[in-house]
C-alpha positions in Angstrom: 54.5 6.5 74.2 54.5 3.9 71.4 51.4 2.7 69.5 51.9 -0.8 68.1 50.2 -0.8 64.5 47.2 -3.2 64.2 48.8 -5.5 61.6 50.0 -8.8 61.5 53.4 -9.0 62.6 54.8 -12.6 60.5 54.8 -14.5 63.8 55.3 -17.5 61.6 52.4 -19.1 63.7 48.8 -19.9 62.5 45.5 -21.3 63.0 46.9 -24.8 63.9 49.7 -23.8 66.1 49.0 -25.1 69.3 49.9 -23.1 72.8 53.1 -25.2 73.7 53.9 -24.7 70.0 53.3 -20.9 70.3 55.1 -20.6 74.3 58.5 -22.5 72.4 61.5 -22.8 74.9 60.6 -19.9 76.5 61.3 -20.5 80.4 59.1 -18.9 82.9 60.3 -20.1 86.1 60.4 -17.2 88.6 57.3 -15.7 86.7 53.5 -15.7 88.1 50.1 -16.0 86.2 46.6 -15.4 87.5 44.4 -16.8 85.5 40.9 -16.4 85.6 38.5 -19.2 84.1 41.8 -21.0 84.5 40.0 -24.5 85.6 38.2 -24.9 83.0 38.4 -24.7 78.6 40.7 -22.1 77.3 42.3 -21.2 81.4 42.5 -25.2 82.2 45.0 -25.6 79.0 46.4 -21.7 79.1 47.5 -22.6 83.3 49.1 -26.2 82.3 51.2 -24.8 79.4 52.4 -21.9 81.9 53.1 -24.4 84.1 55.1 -26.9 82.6 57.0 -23.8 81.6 58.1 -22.8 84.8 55.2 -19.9 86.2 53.7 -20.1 89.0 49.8 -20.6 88.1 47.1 -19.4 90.6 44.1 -19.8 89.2 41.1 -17.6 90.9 37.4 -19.6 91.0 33.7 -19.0 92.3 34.4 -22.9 93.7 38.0 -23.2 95.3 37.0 -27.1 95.6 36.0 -27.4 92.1 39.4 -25.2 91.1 40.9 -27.6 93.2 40.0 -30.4 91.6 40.1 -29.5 88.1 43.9 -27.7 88.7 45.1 -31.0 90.2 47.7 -32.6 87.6 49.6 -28.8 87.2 52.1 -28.9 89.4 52.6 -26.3 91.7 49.0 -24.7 90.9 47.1 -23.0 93.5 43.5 -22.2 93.5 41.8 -18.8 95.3 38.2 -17.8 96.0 37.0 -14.9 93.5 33.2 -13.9 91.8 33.6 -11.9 89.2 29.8 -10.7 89.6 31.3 -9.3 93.1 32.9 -6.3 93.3 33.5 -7.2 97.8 34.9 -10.6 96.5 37.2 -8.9 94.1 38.3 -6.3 96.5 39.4 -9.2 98.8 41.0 -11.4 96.5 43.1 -8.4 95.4 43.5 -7.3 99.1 45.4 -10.7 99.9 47.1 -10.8 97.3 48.8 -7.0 97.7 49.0 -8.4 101.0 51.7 -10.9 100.2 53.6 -8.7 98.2 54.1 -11.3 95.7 54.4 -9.8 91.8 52.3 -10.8 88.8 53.9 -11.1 85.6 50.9 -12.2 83.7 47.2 -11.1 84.3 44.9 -13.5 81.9 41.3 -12.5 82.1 39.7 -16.0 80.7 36.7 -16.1 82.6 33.3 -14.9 81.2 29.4 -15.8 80.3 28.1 -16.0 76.4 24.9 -15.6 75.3 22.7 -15.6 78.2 19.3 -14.4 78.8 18.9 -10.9 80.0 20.0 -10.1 83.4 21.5 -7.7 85.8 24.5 -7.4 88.4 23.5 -6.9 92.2 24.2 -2.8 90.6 22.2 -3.0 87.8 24.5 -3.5 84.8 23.6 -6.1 82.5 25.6 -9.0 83.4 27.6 -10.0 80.3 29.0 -6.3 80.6 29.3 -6.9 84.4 31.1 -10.2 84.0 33.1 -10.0 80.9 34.2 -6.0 81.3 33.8 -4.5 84.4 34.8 -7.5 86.6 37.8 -7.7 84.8 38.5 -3.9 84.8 38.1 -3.8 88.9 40.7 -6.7 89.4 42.8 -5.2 87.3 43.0 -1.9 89.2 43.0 -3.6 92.5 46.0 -5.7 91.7 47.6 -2.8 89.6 50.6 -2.7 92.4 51.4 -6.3 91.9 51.5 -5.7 88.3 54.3 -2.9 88.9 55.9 -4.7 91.0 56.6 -7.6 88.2 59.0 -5.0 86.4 58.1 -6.2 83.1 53.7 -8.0 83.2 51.3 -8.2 80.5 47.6 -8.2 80.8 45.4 -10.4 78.6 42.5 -10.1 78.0 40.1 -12.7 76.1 37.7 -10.9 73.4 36.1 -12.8 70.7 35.5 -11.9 67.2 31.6 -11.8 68.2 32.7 -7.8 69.3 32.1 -7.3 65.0 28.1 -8.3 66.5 28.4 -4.4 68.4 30.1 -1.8 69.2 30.2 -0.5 72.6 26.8 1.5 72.5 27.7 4.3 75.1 23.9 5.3 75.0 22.8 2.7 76.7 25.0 0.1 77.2 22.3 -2.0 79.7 19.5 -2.7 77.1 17.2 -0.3 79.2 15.9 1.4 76.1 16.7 -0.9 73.2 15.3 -4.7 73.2 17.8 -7.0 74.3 19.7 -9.8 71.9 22.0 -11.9 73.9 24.5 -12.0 70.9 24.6 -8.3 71.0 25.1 -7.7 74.5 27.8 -10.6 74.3 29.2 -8.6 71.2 29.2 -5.4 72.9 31.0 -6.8 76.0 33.9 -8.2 73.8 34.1 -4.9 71.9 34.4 -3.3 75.6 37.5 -5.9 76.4 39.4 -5.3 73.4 39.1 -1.5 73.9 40.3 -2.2 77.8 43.2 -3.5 76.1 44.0 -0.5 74.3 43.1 1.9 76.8 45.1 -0.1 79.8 48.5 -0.4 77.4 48.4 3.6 76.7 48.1 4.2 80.3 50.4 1.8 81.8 53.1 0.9 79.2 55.4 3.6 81.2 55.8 1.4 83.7 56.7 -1.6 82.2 52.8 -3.5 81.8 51.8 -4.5 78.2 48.6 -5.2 77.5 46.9 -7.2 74.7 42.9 -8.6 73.7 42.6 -12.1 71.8 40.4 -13.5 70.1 41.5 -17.7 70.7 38.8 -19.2 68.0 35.6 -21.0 68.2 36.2 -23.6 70.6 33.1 -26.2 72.5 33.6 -25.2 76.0 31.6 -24.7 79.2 31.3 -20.8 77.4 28.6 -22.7 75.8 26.3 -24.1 77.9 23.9 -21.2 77.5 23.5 -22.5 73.8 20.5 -24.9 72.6 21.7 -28.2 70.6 19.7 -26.8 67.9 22.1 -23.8 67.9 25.1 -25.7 68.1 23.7 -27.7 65.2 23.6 -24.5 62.9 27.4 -23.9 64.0 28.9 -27.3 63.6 29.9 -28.1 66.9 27.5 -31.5 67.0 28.7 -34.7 66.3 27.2 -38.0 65.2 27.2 -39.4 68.6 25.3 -35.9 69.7 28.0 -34.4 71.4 28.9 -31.4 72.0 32.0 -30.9 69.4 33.3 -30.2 66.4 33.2 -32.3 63.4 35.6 -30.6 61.7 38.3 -27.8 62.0 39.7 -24.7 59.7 41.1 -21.2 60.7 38.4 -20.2 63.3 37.3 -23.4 64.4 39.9 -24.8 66.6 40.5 -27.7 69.4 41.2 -26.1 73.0 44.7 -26.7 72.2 44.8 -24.4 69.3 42.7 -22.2 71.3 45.0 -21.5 73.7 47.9 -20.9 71.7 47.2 -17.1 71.0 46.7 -16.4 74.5 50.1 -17.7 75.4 51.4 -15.9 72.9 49.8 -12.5 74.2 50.9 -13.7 77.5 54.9 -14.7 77.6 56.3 -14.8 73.9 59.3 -12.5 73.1 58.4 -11.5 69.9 55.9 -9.0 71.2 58.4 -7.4 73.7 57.6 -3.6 72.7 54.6 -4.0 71.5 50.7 -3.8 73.3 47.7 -2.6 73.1 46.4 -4.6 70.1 43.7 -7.2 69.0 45.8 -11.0 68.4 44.2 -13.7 66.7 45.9 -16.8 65.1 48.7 -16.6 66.8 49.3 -13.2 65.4 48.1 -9.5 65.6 45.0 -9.0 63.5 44.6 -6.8 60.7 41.9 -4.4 60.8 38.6 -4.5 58.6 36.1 -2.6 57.6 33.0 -2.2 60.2 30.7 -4.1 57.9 32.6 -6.9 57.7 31.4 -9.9 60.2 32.1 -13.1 60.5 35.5 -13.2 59.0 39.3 -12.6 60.5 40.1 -9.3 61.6 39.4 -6.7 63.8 36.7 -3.7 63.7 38.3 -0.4 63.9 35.4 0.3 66.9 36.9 -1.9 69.0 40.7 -0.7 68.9 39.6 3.0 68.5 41.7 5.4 70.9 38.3 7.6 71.9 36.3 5.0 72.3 38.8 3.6 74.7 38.9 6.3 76.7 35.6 7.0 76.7 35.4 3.4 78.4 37.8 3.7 80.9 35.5 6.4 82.6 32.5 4.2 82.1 34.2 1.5 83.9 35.5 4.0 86.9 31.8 5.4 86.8 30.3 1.8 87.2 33.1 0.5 89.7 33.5 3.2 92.0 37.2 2.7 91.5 39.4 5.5 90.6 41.8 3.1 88.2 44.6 5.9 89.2 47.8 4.2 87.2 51.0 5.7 89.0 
């Protein structure tokens, strides 16, 4: 097995590199992407990039009509009826789709919830854990044959640089003995998907799936609409006419453009052919810094640590019910 070090690589590519910029010439016809999330923000831009590339985009949604609608001017793109939040709607999603016997080449898990108040799954696990990790982790399993079947797929999966905001806290990952903080249970979910990543590339890089966590940027999207105005006034992301943007850009602050540039990346470029199981941002992997370090570029060693990936694997089977059996 190969480990791919957690160091930037030279892609050449940077904070302004937008995701046609990052995807190049490459030519994906033939290949398929689901894409989660993909009708809206970071998935509406990911899915139209793929697309005018050649892949096949299917992009899984709560509302098929709303996907629909949204998906409209990619050609060729199809939308499907998924919840997240529901492990029976997941199970059939997968279940037609294995169905079909159609391959996936590229697994994008853009969908997820930021920053809301405190609440539970239908199971009992708090929701941005349930949404952001464990959803994620049951489709992936589910749809594992397809992903074989590609000869040659990569999983992505979005993080965030808010996983430096927690680790994974293995005690009690559902806030039933600590006091809950939205931006800690968002942080700890993103630390969880970033350790998928790691734990998911170790496990199924021998048959041909690579698997990778990003961090795309700050970017006003739906994500936000959990947020106050007052707390998007503290970040920047007001204007003059009071809406809900930027007013100006640098490395972390990005347009949806830029956003969606490292996810491409992660998701078809040739210069990570070998490679997996590491934490991209910027168009590039991420070097690693020190656990105290927040708010800055780079990745905390908690969330790309080998144990602690394991560790959450079996979480995730425990919590599922699914035996993520990779053969």
């Amino acid at each position: 097995m190969h480990k791919t070090p957690q160091t930037p690589i030279g892609s050449g590519f940077g904070p302004r590199t937008t995701a046609m910029e990052a995807l190049g010439q490459a030519d994906l016809t033939g290949q398929t992407a689901v894409i989660t999330g993909g009708h809206s923000g970071l998935g509406l831009e990911t899915a139209r990039v793929l697309a005018e590339a050649g892949a096949k985009v299917i992009v899984p949604a709560r509302s098929v009509t709303a996907a629909q609608a949204a998906i409209a001017s990619i050609p060729g793109a199809e939308a499907e009826l998924l919840d997240l939040t529901d492990p029976q709607s997941i199970d059939s999603f997968a279940e037609r789709w294995i169905r079909s016997g159609r391959p996936i080449h590229m697994l994008i898990h853009s969908a997820g919830i930021m920053a809301v108040p405190q609440q539970y799954d239908s199971r009992g696990n708090e929701l941005h854990f349930s949404t952001n990790y464990l959803g994620p982790f049951q489709l992936t399993a589910r749809l594992w044959p397809a992903l074989r079947l590609a000869g040659g797929a990569r999983v992505v999966v979005l993080s965030s640089r808010a996983h430096q905001f927690s680790p994974v806290v293995f005690e009690d990952i559902h806030y039933k003995e600590r006091s809950y903080d939205k931006w800690s249970a968002y942080g700890q979910s993103k630390t969880a998907d970033a350790l998928f990543a790691v734990e998911l590339d170790r496990r199924a890089q021998a048959y041909g799936v690579r698997a990778f966590s990003v961090h795309p940027g700050s970017i006003v999207t739906s994500l936000a609409r959990h947020l106050s105005d007052e707390e998007l006034m503290t970040m920047g992301a007001i204007n003059e006419q009071g809406q809900r943007q930027y007013t100006e850009y640098d490395r972390e602050r990005k347009t949806v453009q830029e956003g969606a540039a490292t996810i491409v990346w992660c998701a078809a470029s040739r210069q990570l052919d070998g490679m997996g199981g590491v934490y991209c941002e910027n168009v590039d992997v991420s070097p690693l810094i020190d656990e105290d370090q927040i708010g800055i570029a780079g990745v905390h060693p908690s969330a790309v640590d080998a144990k602690a990936a394991e560790r959450l694997w079996s979480v995730g089977e425990a919590l599922t019910g699914i035996h993520f059996d990779i053969s």
